[in-house]
N, C-alpha and C positions, 0 to 999 in steps of 0.2 A: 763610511768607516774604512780606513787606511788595512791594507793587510796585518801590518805589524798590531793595530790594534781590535786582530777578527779575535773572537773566540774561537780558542783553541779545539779542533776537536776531540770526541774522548777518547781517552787513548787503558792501556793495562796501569793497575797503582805500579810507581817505584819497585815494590818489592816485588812485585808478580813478576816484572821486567827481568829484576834481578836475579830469581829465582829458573827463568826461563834461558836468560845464559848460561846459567852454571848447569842449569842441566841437559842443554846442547854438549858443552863439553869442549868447546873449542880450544886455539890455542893457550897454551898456559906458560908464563912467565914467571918464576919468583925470581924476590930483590929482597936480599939480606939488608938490613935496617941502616948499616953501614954506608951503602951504597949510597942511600936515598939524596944526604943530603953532602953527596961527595962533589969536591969542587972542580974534579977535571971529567966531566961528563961523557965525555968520550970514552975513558975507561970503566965510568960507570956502566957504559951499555956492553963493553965485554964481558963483566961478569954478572951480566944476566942470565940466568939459568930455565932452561925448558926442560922440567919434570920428564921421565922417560912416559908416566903415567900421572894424572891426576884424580879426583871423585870427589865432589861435594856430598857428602851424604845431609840426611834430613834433619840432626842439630845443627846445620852451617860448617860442623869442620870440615877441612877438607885432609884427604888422605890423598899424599906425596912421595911416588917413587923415583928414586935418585939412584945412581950406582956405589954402592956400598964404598968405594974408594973417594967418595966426593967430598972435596972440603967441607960443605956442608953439614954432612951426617958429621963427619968426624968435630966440625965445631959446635953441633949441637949436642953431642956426648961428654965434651969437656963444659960447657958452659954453665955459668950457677944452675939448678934445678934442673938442668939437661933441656932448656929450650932456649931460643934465639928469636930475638924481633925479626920479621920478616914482613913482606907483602909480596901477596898472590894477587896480579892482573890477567883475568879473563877476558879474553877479544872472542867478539862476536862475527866472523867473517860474512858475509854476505853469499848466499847461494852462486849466483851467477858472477863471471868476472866483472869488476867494475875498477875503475883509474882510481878509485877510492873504499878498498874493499871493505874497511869496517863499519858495522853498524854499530857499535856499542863497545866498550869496556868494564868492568866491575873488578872493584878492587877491594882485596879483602887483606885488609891489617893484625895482626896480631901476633902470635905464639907459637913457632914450628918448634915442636916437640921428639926427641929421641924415646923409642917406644925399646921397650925391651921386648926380649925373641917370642912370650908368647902371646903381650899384648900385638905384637906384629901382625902375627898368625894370623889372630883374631879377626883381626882389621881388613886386612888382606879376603875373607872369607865372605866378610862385610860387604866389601866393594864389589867381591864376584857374586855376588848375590842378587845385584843388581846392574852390574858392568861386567858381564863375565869377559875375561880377557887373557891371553895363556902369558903376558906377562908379570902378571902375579905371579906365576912359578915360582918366579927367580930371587921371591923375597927371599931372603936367608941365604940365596945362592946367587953372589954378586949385587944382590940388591938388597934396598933398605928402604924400608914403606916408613912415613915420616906422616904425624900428625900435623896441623894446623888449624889453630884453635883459633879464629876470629874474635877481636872485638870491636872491631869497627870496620863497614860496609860502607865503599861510594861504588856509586854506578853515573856514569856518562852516556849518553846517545840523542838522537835526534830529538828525544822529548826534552831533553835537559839534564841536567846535575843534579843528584841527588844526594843525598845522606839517608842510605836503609839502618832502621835497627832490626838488631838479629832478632828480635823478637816475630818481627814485622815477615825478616827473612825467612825464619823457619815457618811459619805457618802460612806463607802463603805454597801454594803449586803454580808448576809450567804451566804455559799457555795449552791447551788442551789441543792445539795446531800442531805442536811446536817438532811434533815426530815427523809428518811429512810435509813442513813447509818449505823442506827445501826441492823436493824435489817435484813437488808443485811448481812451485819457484821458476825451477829448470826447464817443466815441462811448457811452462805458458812461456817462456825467453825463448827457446828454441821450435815451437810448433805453434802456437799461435801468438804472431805478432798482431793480427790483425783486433785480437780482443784488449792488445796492449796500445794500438792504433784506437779502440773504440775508448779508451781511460781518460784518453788525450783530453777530450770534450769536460772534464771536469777539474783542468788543472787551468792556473790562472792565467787569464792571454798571454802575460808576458813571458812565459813560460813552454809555452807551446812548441815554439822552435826548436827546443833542446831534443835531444836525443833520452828518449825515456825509457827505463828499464825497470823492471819487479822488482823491489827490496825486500819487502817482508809480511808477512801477513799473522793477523792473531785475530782472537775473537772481538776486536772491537773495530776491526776494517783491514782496508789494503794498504801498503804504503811501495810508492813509487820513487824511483831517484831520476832527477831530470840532469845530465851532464850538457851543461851549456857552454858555452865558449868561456863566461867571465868564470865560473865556478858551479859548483855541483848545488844541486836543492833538492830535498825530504820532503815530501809530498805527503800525507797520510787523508784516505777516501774515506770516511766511515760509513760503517755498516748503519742500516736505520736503528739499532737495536744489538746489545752483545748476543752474541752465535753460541753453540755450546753442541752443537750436532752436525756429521756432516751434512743433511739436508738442509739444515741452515743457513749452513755457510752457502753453499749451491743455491740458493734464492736469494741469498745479498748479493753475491757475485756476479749474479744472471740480471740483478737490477741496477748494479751500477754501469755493467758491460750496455745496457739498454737492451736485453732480450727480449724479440717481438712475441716469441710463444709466451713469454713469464707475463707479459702485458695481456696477450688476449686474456690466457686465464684468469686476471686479479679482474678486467672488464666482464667477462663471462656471466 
């Protein structure tokens, strides 16, 4: 069996993926509807806008703070029904520096919304409740916290293209890694190479040469990026079994690395 026709292995569903970027939190990009399918591209990408602040909360929408002076807000106050077609694209950076730093995209389609001052409040109170951050402050004072109502969910990454329904989206959760994977991440790049030297043994000979580095990890394995001369390759190791504890993960970890104590114990 050729690689391109191995089975895949198992990886989180689309929306858990999806679910698991948006609440990393990375960077965030909206693109007024306008933009999208504008013919001089170049100027398309200067009026992309990076939110001062963003937050997915648990129905899918996401709350967007912009500066109260922004064409934005102000064309979402004049517009029918005070919203704007919009898209919010979420990149997922990758922990450790790499010539390719994203893992992932999720793009979320739909309805930026102008809130009035005490749905604002509201909202704002919302996000600090579970992102406290002192630049909420400033809603009302320079700033203007902006709804975004989804109705349509793609996500992009190494597993493939997807089409999430918000259905799908809201009820699933992050990856239950997803708080310290990076700095996991960081720790095994920077201090032990030698357990990233032992990973080596499980990626495909022709592969081997490249220069391999941590990508990402979740409860269903580890994934590797190998930077080769011709181009970069996603690697993903699975775990024998999805994880859900850190002892868990710590005996899959210790049996892909090939740990001789994790061996005597399982022979014991």
């Amino acid at each position: 069996m050729s690689r391109s026709d191995a089975p895949r292995p198992p990886a989180p569903h689309p929306a858990e993926r999806a679910r698991t970027i948006a609440a990393l939190g990375g960077r965030a990009t909206l693109v007024p509807a306008a933009d999208r399918g504008h013919a001089d591209l170049e100027s398309a990408r200067t009026d992309r806008v990076h939110p001062l602040l963003h937050h997915v909360l648990d129905d899918g929408s996401v709350a967007v703070l912009l500066p109260a002076n922004h064409e934005l807000v102000a064309g979402a106050w004049q517009a029918p029904r005070g919203e704007l077609a919009a898209m919010l694209e979420l990149a997922d950076p990758a922990p450790v520096p790499l010539r390719e730093p994203i893992r992932g995209l999720l793009w979320l389609t739909g309805w930026l919304r102008a809130l009035a001052a005490d749905e604002a409040r509201a909202l704002a109170v919302l996000v600090a409740e579970e992102r406290p951050d002192p630049r909420l402050l400033d809603v009302g004072h320079g700033a203007e916290l902006l709804r975004l109502d989804p109705a349509s969910l793609v996500l992009a990454d190494a597993e493939g293209s997807h089409s999430v329904a918000l259905p799908a989206f809201t009820a699933a959760r992050p990856d239950p890694f997803a708080e310290f994977e990076a700095g996991w991440l960081r720790h095994l790049e920077l201090s032990h190479t030698d357990v990233v030297g032992a990973l080596v043994r499980h990626l495909p000979e022709e592969l081997r040469g490249g220069h391999v580095r941590p990508l990402g990890l979740d409860r269903y394995g580890l994934r590797l990026r190998v930077e080769a001369i011709d181009a970069d390759h996603d690697v993903r190791l699975a775990f024998s079994r999805p994880v859900h504890t850190p002892t868990e993960l710590s005996a899959e970890l210790r049996r892909l690395v090939g740990c001789p104590f994790l061996a005597a114990r399982r022979t014991g």
